[in-house]
C-alpha positions as CSV (number, residue, x, y, z in Angstrom):
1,X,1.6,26.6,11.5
2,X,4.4,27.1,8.9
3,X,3.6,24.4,6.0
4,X,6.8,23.3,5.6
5,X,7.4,22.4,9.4
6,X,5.6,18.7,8.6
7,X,7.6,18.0,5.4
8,X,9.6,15.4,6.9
9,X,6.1,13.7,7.1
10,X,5.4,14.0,3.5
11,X,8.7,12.6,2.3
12,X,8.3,9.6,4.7
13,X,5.1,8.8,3.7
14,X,6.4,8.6,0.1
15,X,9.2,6.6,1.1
16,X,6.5,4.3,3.3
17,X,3.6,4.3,0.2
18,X,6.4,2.9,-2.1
19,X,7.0,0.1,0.6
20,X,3.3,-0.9,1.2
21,X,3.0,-1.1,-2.5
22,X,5.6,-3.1,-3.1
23,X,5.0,-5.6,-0.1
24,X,1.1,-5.9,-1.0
25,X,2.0,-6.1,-4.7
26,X,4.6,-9.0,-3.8
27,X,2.1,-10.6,-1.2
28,X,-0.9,-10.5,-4.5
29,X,1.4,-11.8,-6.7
30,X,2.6,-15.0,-4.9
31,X,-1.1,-15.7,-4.0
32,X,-2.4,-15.2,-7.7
33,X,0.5,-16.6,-9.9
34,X,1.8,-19.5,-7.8
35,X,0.1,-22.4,-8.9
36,X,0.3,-21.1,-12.1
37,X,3.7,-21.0,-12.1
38,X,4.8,-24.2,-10.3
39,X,2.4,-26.2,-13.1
40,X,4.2,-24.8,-15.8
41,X,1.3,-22.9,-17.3
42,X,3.0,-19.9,-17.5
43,X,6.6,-18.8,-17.1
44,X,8.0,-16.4,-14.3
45,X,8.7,-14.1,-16.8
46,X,5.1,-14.1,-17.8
47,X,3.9,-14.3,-14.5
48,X,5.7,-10.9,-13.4
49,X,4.4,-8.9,-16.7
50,X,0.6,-10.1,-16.5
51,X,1.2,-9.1,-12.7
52,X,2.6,-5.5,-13.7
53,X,-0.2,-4.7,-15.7
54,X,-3.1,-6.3,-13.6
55,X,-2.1,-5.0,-10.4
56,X,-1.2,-1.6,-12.1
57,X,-4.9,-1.2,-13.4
58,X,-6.6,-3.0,-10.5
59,X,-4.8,0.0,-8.0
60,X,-5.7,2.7,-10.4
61,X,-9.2,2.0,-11.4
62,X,-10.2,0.8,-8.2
63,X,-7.7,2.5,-5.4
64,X,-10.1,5.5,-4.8
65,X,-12.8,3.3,-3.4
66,X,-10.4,2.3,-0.5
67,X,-9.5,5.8,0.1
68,X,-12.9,7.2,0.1
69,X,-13.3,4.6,2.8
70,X,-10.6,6.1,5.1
71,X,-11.5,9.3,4.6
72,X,-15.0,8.6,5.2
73,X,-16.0,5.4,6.6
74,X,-13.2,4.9,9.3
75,X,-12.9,8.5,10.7
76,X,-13.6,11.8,10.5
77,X,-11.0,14.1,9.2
78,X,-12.7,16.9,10.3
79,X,-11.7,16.3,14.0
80,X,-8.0,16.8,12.9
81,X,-9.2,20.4,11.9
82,X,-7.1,22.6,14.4
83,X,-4.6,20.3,14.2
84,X,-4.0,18.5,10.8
85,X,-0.4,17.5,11.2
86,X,-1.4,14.8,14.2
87,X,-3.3,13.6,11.0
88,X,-0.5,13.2,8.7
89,X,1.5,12.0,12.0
90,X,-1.5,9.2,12.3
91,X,-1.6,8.2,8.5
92,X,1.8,7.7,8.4
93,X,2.3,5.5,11.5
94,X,-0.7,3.2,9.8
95,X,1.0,3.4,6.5
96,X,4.6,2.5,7.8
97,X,2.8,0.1,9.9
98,X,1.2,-2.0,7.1
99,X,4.2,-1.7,4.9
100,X,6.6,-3.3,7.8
101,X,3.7,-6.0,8.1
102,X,3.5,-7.0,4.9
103,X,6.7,-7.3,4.0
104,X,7.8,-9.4,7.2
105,X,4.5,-11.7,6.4
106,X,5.2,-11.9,3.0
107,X,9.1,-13.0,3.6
108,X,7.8,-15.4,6.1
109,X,5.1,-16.8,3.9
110,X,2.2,-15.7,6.5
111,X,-0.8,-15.1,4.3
């Protein structure tokens, strides 16, 4: 297996992290500041940069714990051994999954 063969996967799973984040982000963001925002207690403007920072810090400091639970808790990497590329094929499908969901639900207003 010639590393570079699966690259494509890499680049799309950038390309479909970015999206997840930026759909969940949204999707946090309505939920937490809405009421806030429609009672005039805080601006939009002020919304969006408590938003920045909290969901910033709240992925950071805590974003390991959900990973640990993929890589652990929901299966075992160490099947995809022989063949770690149907891995990165898998992950990416999942991620490019949620980030379609997400998005569509959030633009729709499903919670």
């Amino acid at each position: 297996m010639n590393p570079h063969d699966f690259t494509w996967i890499f680049a799309l799973g950038i390309v479909g992290s970015i999206s997840d984040a930026f759909g969940i982000g949204a999707n946090d963001v309505a939920n937490s500041f809405a009421s806030s925002v429609s009672s005039g207690s805080l601006t939009l403007a002020q919304a969006c940069i408590i938003a920045i920072f909290t969901e910033f810090l709240g992925a950071f400091l805590l974003g390991s714990n959900t990973s640990e639970t993929i890589k652990g808790g929901i299966l075992s990497v160490e099947l995809f051994a022989p063949q770690p590329e149907i891995l990165m094929l898998g992950m990416l499908c999942a991620l490019v999954g949620s980030a379609v969901w997400v998005i569509y639900a959030s633009k729709k207003g499903i919670p």
